[in-house]
N, C-alpha and C positions, 0 to 999 in steps of 0.2 A: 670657614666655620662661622655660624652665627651664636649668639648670644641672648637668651632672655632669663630674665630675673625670675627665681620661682617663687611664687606670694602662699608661702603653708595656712592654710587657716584652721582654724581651732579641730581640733580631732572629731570623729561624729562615729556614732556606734554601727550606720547602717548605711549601706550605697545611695541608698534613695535620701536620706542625709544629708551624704557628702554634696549630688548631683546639686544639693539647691545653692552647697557655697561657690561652687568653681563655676566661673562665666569667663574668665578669658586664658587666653595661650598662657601658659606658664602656674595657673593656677593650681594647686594640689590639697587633702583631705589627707589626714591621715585614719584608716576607718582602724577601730578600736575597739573589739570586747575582750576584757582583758590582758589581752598583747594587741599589738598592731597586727590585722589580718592584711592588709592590703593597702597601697598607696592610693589614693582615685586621683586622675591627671586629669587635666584639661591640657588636650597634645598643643607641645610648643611650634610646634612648624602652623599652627596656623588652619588648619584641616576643619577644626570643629568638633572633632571625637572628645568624648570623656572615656576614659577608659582604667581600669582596675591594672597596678603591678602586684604579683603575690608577694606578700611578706613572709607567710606562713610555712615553713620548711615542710607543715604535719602532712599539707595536702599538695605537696608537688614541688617542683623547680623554686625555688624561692630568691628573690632580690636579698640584699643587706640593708640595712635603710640605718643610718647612723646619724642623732642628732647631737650635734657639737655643743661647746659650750654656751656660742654666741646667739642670740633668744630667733628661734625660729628657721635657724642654719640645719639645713641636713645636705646630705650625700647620699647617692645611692650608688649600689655595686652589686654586680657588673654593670656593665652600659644597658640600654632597651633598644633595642632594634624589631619594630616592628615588622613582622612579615604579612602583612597585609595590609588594606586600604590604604592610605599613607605613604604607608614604608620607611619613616622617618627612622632616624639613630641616633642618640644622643647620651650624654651622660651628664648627670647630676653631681656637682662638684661645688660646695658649701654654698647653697641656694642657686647656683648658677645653673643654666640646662646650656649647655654646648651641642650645638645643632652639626652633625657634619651632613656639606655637602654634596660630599661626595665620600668614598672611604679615605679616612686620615690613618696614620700609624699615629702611637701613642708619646713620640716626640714632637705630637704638634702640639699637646696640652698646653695652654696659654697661662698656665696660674704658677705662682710662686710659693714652695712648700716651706710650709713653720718647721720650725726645728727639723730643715734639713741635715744636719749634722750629726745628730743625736738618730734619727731613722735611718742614716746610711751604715753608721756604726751596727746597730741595732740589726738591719739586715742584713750584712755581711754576717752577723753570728751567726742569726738562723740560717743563712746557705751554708754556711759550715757546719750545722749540728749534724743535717740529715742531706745536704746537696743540693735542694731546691728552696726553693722560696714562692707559696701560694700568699699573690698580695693581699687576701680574705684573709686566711690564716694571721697575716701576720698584723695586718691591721688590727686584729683582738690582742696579739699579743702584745702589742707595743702602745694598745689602747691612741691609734693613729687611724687621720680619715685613708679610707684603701686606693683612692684618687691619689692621696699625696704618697703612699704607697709605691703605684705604678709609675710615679714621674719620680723618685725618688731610684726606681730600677732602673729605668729606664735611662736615666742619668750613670749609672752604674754600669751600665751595658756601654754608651760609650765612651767610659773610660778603661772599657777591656775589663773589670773586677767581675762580670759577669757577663750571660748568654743568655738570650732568648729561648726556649722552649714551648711548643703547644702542645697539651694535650686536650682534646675534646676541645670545648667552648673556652673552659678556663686558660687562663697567659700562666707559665710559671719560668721563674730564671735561676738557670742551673749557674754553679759555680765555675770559669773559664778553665778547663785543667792547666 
């Protein structure tokens, strides 16, 4: 897995905007009228693409795009896996972009979660309210980034407290009976 810094620069209302700030790998726009419509990336493997993530639920499939406290920190969720030109996959986790090289499982995440102890509690409730646990969902609930979410399950899984489940694109973790 590689690693590059992602450089957010100031928000811009329109793609052709964003395109004048982003010149190298790892560089990002967040485009903005009103809500955030879309991420604009400068892809971090290095390719040359600039390329639009949807923020926007109204018109389709939409990213989570989470800005933390710390000035210019975001996360995004789910991962971006390119299916074309490229093909890169990575995911953005508090400015980081983690490149994988090949496909990784989600106990390769290299980062260490804040108040791991307080989100394990936290998560174990919600698998018990209703049986599963959506790390989107609970991310809002527990006002936590959904990165520190999934390595927080994932931790949980192997300690038997919980199971892996897929349904569709999304990861969700059922309660072990």
């Amino acid at each position: 897995m590689r690693t590059v810094k992602l450089r957010l620069q100031p928000d811009a209302r329109y793609i052709c905007e964003g395109l004048a700030c982003i010149r190298r790998p790892g560089d990002a726009v967040v485009i903005k009228r009103g809500r955030a419509r879309s991420l604009l990336l400068h892809c971090p493997c290095g390719c040359g693409d600039a390329y639009p993530v949807n923020l926007d639920a109204r018109v389709g499939p939409a990213w989570h795009l989470r800005r933390s406290a710390a000035p210019n920190s975001i996360s995004l969720y789910p991962s971006v896996w390119r299916e074309s030109d490229c093909e890169s996959h990575f995911i953005i986790w508090k400015s980081n972009i983690y490149i994988f090289e090949e496909f990784m499982s989600d106990e390769t995440f290299p980062h260490e979660v804040d108040d791991a102890k307080r989100l394990q509690t936290a998560i174990l409730r919600l698998a018990d309210a209703d049986g599963s646990v959506d790390p989107d969902a609970a991310a809002e609930v527990t006002d936590a980034d959904p990165w520190d979410i999934v390595a927080v399950c994932e931790s949980l899984v192997q300690q038997g407290a919980l199971a892996k489940a897929t349904y569709g694109k999304r990861h969700y973790l059922r309660n072990v009976p």
